[in-house]
C-alpha positions in Angstrom: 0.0 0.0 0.0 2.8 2.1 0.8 4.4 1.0 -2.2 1.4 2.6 -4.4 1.2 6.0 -2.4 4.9 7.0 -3.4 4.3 5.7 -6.4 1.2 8.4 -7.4 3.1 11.0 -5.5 5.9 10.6 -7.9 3.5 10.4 -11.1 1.8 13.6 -9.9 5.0 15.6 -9.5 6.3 14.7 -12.8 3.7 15.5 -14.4 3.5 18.8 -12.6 7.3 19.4 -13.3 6.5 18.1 -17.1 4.0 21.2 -17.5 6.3 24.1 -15.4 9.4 22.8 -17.7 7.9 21.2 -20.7 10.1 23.4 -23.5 8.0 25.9 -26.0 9.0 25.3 -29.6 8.6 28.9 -31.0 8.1 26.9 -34.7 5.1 25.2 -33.3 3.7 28.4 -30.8 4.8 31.6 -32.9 2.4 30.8 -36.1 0.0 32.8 -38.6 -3.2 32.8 -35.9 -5.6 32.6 -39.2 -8.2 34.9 -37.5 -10.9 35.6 -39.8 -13.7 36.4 -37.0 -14.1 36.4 -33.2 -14.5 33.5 -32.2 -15.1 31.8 -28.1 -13.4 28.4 -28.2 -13.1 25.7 -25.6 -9.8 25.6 -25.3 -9.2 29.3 -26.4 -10.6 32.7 -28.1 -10.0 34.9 -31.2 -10.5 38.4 -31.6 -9.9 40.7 -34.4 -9.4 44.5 -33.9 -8.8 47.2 -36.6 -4.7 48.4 -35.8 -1.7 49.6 -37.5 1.8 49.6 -35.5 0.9 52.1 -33.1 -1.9 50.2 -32.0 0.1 46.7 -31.8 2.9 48.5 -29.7 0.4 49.8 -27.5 -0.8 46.4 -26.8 2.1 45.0 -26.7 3.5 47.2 -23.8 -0.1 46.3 -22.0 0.6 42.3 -22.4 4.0 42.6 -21.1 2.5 44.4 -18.2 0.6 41.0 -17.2 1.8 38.9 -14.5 3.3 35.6 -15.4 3.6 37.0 -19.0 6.7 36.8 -21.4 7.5 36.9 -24.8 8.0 33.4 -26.9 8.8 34.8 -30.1 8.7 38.0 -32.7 8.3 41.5 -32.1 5.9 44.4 -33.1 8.3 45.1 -35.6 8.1 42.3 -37.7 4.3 41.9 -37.5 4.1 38.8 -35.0 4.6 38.2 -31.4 3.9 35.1 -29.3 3.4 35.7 -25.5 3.3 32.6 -23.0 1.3 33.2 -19.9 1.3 30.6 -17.4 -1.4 30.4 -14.3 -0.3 31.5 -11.2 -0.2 27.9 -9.1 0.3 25.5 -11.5 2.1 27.1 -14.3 0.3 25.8 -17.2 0.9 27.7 -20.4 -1.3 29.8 -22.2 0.3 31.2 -25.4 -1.2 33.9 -27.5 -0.6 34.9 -30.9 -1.3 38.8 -32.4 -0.2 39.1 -36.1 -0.5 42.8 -37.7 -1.9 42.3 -41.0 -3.7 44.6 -43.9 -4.8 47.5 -40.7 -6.1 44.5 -38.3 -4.7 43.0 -35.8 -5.7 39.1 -35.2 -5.3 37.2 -32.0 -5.3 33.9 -31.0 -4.8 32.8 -27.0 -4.7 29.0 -26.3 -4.1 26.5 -23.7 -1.4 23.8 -24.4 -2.6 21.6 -21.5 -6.2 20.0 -21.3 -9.4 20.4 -23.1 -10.7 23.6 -21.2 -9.2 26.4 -20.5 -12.9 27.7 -18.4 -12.7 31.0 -20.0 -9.4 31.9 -19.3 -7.9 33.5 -22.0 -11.4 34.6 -23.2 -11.0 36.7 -19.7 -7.6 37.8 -20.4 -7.3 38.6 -23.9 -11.2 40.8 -23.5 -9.1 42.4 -20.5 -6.0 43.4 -22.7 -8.5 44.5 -25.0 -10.6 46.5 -22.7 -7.3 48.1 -21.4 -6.1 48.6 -25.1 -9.2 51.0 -25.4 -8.7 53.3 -22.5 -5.6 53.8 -23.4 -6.5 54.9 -26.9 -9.1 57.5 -25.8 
C-alpha cells in the first residue's frame, strides 16, 4: 500500500514538473493565428481588432505588463509576437498569438494543456482589450 502512495506521489509531480518545464518550440507556438472572426473556443478565443503599428505597440507594452507573462517569439516590428502566460499555481501555459496584417490585428490565446481552458484567456485577452481601449481614448 505504501508501495502505491509513493508511487502516485511521484506520477503527480512529474507531471507537474513536465507542464512548469515542458520546452515551448517557437516553430510550433509563434504561427500565422488565421483569425478571420471572433471566435469563443473551448480551449481558447480569437478576436480581431482594426490596428496599424501604433496600436500593436500599444498592446504590446499592456501584455507585457501582465503577471506571469513573457514573450516566446517576434516582435511588433516584424508583425508577429507570441506571448506565453502561465497560471499563477500550477504554471500551465497559455500562449497567444497577435499578427499585424492589412490594418487589423488578429489574436489567437490557447491552452497547451487539457481540453478547457474555463474562459481563461477569453478573460484575459477581453481584458487586454478593454485596457487597449482606455488607453486609446
Amino acid at each position: 500500500m505504501r508501495m502505491i502512495f509513493w508511487g502516485l506521489l511521484l506520477l503527480v509531480v512529474a507531471g507537474l514538473a513536465w507542464i512548469r518545464l515542458a520546452p515551448s518550440d517557437p516553430a510550433v507556438w509563434n504561427v500565422d493565428p488565421q483569425v478571420s472572426a471572433d471566435q469563443d473556443l473551448a480551449s481558447g478565443v480569437r478576436r480581431r481588432i482594426p490596428g496599424g503599428e501604433e496600436t500593436f505597440e500599444t498592446l504590446h507594452r499592456i501584455i507585457l505588463e501582465s503577471p506571469r507573462t513573457e514573450v516566446l517569439a517576434g516582435n511588433p516590428g516584424e508583425g508577429r509576437v507570441t506571448y506565453v502566460s502561465r497560471s499563477k499555481w500550477m504554471g500551465f501555459p497559455d500562449y497567444t498569438t497577435v499578427q499585424q496584417d492589412d490594418g487589423q490585428l488578429g489574436l489567437y490565446a490557447r491552452q497547451r494543456f487539457g481540453q478547457s481552458d474555463m474562459g481563461v484567456n477569453k478573460a484575459r485577452v477581453d481584458g487586454w482589450l478593454s485596457e487597449l481601449e482606455a488607453r486609446q481614448n
